[in-house]
N, C-alpha and C positions, 0 to 999 in steps of 0.2 A: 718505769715512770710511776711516779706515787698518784693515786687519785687525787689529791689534794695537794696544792701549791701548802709549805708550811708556813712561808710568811702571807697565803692567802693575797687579798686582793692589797697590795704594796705600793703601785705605780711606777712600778720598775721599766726600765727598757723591753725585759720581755713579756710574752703573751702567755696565760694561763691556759696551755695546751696541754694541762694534765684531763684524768680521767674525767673529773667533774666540768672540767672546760670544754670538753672532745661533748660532752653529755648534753648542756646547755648550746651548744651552737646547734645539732645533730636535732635537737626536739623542736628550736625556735626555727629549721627550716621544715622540719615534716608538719609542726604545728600549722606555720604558715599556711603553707601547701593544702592543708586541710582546710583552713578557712577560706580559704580560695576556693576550693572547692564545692564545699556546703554554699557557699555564696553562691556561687554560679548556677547549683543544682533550684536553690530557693528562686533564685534569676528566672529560670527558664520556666517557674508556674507562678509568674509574678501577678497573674489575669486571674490564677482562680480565687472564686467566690470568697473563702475561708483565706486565702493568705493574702489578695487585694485588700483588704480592709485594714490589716497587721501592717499595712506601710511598708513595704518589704523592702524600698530604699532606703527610708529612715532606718530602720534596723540593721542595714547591711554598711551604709555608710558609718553609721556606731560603732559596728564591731571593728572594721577597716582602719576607720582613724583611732581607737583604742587603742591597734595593734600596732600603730608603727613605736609606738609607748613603751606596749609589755615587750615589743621585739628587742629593745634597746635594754631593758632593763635583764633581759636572758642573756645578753652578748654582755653587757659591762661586765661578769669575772672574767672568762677567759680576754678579752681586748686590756682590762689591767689598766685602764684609764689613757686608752689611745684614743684619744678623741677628745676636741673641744669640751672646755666648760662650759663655752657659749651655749654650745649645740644641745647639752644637759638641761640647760634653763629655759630653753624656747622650747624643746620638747616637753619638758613639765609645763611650762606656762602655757602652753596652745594646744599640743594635742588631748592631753591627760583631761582636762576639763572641758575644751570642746568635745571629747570622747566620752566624757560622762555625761556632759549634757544632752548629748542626741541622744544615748541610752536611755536616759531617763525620760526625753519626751518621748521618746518609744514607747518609754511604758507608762506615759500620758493616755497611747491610742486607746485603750479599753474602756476609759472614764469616759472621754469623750466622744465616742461613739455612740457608747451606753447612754449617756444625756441626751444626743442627737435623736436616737431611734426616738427615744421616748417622746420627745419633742416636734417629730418628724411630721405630723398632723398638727400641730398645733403654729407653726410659721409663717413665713412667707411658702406661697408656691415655687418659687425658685430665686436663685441666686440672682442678682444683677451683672451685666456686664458695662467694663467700663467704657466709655464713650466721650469723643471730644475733636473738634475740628482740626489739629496739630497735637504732635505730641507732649507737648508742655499740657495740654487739657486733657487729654488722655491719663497721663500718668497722675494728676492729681483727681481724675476720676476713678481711676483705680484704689487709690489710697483712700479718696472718702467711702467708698463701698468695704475697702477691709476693713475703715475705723469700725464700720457697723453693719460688720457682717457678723449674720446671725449662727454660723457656721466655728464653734468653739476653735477649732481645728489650726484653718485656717487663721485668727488672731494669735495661736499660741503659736503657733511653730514663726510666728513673724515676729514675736516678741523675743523669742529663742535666737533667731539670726541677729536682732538688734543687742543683745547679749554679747553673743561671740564677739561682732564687731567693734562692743566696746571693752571687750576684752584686750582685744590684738592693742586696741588704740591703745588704753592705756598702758600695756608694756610695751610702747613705739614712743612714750613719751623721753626727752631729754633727760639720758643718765642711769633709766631702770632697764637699760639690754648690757649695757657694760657692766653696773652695777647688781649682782647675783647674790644681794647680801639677804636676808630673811624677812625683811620689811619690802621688799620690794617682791619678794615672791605673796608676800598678803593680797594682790587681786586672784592670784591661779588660788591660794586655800580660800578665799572667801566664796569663791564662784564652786570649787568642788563641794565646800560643806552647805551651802545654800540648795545643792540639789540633791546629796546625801543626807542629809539630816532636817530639812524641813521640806523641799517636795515630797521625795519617796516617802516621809511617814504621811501626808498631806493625802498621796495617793492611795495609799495603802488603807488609810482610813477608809477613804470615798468608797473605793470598791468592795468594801467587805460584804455590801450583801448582792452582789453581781454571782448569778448563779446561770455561767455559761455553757454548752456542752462543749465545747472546746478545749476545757484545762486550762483558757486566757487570764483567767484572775491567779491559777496558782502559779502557774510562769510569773503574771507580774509580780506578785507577792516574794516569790524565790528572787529573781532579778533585781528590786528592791533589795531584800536583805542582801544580795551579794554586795549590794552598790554600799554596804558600810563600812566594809571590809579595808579598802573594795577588793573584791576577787574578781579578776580581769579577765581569769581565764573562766568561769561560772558567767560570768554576767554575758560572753561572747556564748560560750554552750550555750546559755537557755533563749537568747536572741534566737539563734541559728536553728540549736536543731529541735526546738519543740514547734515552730511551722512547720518544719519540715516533717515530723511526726504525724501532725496532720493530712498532710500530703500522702505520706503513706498510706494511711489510715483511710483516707478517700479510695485508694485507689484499689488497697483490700476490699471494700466496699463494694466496687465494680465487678471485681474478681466475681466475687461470690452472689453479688446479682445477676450477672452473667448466666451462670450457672443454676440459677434459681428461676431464670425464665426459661432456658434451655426446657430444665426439668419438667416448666410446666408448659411449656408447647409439645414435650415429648408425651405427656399424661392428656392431654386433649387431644392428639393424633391417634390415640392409640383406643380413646372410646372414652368421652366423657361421662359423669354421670348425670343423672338426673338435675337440672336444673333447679337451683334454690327460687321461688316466684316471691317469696316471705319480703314486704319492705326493709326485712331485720338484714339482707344477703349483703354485705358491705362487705366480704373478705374474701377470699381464695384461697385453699391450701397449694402450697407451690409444689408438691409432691417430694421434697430436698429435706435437707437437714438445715432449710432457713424459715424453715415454717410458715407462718400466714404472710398472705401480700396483703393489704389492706389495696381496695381498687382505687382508680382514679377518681371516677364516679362519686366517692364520698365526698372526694376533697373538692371536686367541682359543684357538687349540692351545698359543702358549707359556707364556700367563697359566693358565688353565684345564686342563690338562692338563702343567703344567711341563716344556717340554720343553730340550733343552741353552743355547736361548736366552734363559731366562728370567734365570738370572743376571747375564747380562750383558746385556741390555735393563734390567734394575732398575736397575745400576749405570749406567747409561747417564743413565736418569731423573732417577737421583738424582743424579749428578754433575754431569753435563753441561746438564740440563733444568730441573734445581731441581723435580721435580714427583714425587715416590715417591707421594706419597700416593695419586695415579689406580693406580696399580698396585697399592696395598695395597687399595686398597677394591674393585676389581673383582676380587680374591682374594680379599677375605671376602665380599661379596655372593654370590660365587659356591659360597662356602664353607656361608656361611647355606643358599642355595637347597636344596645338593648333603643337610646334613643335615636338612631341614624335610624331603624326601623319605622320607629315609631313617627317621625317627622315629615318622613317619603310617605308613609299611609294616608295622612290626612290632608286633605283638599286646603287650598288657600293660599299657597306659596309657590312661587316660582323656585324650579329647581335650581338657579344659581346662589341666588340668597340661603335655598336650604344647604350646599356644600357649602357655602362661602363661612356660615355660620360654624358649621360642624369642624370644618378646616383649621376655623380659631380655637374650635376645644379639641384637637387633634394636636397642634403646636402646644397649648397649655398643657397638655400630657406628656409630650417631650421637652419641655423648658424643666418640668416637675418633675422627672423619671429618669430622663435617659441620657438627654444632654450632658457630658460630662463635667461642663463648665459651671452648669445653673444651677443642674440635682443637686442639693443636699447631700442624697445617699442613690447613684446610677447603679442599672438594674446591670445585672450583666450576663451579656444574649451575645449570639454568633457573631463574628466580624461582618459576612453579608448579610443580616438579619439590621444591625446597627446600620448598614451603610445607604440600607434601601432607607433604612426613617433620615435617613442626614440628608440625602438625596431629597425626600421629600418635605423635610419639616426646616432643615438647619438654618436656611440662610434669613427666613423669616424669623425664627425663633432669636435669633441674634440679635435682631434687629429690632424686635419686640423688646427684648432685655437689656438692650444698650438705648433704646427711644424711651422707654417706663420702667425704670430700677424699681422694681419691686422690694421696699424699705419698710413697712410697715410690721408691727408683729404683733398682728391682729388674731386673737383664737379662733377665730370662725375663718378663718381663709379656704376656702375649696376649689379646687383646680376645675372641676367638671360643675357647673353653674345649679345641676341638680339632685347637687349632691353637696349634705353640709356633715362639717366636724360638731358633737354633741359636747354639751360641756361635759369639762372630766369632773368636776365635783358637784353635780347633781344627783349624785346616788353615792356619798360617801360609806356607803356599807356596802357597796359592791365587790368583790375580789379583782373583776375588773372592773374601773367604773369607767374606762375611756368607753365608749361606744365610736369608734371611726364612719366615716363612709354608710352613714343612716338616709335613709331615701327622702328629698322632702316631696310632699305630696300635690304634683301640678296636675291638675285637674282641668287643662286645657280644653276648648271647643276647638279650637285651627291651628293649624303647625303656625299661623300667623302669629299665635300667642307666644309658643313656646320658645319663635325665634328672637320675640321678644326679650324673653325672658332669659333668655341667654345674652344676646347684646350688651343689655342690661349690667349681668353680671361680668361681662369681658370688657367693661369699658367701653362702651360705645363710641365715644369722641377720639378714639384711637382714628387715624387718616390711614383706612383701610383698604380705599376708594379705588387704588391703583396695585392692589394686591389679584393676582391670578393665581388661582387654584390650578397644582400640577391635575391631570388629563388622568394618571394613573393613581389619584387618591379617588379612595372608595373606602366602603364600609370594614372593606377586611383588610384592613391597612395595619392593624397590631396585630394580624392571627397568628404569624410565623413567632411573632413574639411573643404571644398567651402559651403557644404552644411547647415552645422550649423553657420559657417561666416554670407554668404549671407542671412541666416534666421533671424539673429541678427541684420543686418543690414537694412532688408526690412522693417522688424517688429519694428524698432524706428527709426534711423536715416532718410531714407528713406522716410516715411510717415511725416516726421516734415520738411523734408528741400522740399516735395512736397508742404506739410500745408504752408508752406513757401512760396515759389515760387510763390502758385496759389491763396492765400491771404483767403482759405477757408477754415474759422473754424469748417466746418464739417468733417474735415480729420482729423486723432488725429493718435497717434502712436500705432501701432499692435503689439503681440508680435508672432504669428506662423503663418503659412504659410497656406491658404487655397486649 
């Protein structure tokens, strides 16, 4: 049997079951099978932190509906034209282009995120939900919160569906499915070249100076240039498996943190040394070949006590990590905690007004944070850790966000009443000039004042009247949550913007707390 049919693809009666035909069927199912795979594997860590954010649907639905494309286009030699021409024309016109368009908002998510973080102090405190006595008012409640929802995201991936659907429509119109002549294939090229040739360079612009530790901009950047091509099978590669690289690369992470706390619990059992008393002792040698741990301790003095590294750990976060949100919420948590203290110490208020109060800037913390609905950008903490705050916060929070949509896009908006956002160009010769989460200064005689002065800030005229505060909300109502945050945080971010800082490649990122 010759490798090669001589008169090639002919449409003859028979099948191109020569060598290059056996060759193409043989890769287009192991290819398959692989994609299925890598799919499934990305699937199964679709919650962590690094690939939650990559839309791991979007990506995955991209590559899937691309493939049923390149699948057909690897089978047409050896099949020799056994198959509809119909079936040719609705595959180019529906799959190929809605397959390019999900990849390409795919690799929307980096710009958009990127604007979001930045933006993520400066909004609404949360999302709206939509709200209305029957469904007909519902659903156009919904639709006016996406017209102006402040959430990039969200509006684009909706303009994306409205895309496709006017895609299908118009090749459903009278005469263009029978008709496969070259004019009527112009809505599938107009719709592929509008996302090859003027998004992807659109985005590819935006992000140039996106300096991630991730590798996210040069994936997008590759992905992009593959999409001119397009090369179907690059553009599915670097979807797939550069998350998944990640993934990896976390979990080497653990490996060798593991390992690294081992070493130094085995080095403190065996006879520490002399204890450093010097305000300078910020670090540990691990006794390993991963060198310094930098402690918890630092990172809790710079969030908690703001100290000169705070702005620039934020910026860090938020630029480089795509993750502000853990730093804003362990600032208010810590916020919360510092004033629940402070409002039970001073004489003048009945204790249910003082929860009733705090209860309200407890909800504003989960509408702002965690809520997955309302968040902007949800923290993400344990399934029982999340379920104890739903238990406590959720049904009121719903109901706050569906009774007062929060629509405003006001720069000063602060979730915790004492605590305000600093304008960002008040110090335009700062490196950072955002200043987040700066104290303002109540100088209260009576927790009477201070309960004030929160009311004040939550809207008072909300009909609150008839709200009961759960029995088990108390002060330490985020601690499970600070505590798995801030372990997240110490254990990579932390340790990388120190590795940072101190230009020493013996510090690497940890993943648990010693």
């Amino acid at each position: 049997m010759p490798f090669f049919n001589p008169n090639g693809h002919d449409w003859a009666d028979n099948y191109n079951l020569d060598g290059w035909g056996v060759f193409l069927i043989n890769f287009a199912i192991l290819y398959t099978l692989f994609l299925l795979g890598c799919s499934w594997y990305l699937w199964q860590w679709r919650n962590h932190p690094v690939i939650r954010m990559r839309k791991p649907a979007l990506a995955i639905s991209a590559v899937l509906v691309l493939h049923v494309y390149l699948a057909i286009v690897l089978v047409v030699y050896p099949f020799n034209g056994h198959f509809p021409c119909a079936a040719e024309f609705w595959i180019m016109s529906i799959y190929l282009p809605i397959g390019i368009g999900l990849f390409q908002a795919q690799n929307q998510v980096l710009l958009l995120i990127s604007r979001g973080q930045q933006a993520l102090l400066t909004h609404d405190t949360y999302k709206p939900l939509p709200n209305g006595k029957n469904r007909r008012q519902y659903y156009l409640s919904a639709f006016r919160i996406w017209c102006r929802s402040v959430k990039q995201q969200d509006v684009f991936e909706g303009f994306l569906a409205a895309g496709m659907v006017l895609q299908i429509i118009t090749l459903s119109l009278p005469g263009l499915g029978a008709d496969q002549s070259t004019q009527h294939r112009a809505p599938s090229i107009i719709w592929q070249a509008a996302w090859n040739y003027i998004a992807g360079p659109f985005v590819l612009y935006k992000i140039r100076k996106i300096r991630d530790i991730y590798h996210w901009r040069l994936q997008t950047s590759l992905a992009i240039l593959a999409g001119f091509a397009p090369g179907l099978i690059a553009m599915q590669l670097l979807a797939l498996l550069c998350p998944i690289g990640q993934i990896i690369k976390a979990k080497r992470y653990k490996k060798k943190t593991d390992q690294a706390l081992r070493d130094f619990d085995k080095k403190k059992a065996d006879g520490p040394a002399a204890p450093d008393t010097s305000a300078a002792a910020t670090s540990v040698n691990t006794g390993s070949s991963r060198g310094t741990l930098f402690t918890v301790e630092t990172l809790e003095d710079c969030i908690f006590n703001k100290t000169s590294d705070f702005q620039p750990f934020y910026e860090f976060c938020r630029g480089k990590c795509l993750c502000a949100e853990n730093v804003i919420f362990l600032d208010k948590a810590m916020s919360f905690k510092r004033e629940w203290a402070r409002i039970f110490s001073v004489p003048g208020e009945t204790v249910d007004n003082a929860r009733l109060a705090m209860y309200r800037v407890a909800v504003q913390i989960y509408l702002y944070l965690i809520h997955e609905k309302t968040a902007q950008y949800s923290i993400n903490v344990e399934g029982n850790i999340k379920a104890k705050w739903d238990s406590l916060f959720r049904t009121v929070a719903e109901r706050i966000a569906a009774d007062r949509p929060s629509t405003s896009k006001s720069a000063n908006a602060a979730v915790t009443p004492w605590d305000e956002v600093s304008d960002p160009f008040t110090n335009p010769g700062n490196d950072h000039p955002l200043r987040p989460l700066t104290r303002r200064s109540i100088d209260k005689g009576s927790s009477t004042d201070l309960l004030t002065e929160i009311n004040l800030a939550l809207d008072a005229g909300l009909a609150f009247s008839d709200l009961t505060v759960p029995d088990d909300f108390n002060e330490a109502c985020f601690d499970r949550g600070m505590d798995s945050i801030k372990h997240m945080l110490w254990s990579q971010q932390w340790q990388q913007y120190m590795r940072t800082k101190r230009g020493s490649a013996a510090s690497v990122p940890l993943a648990v707390s010693a």
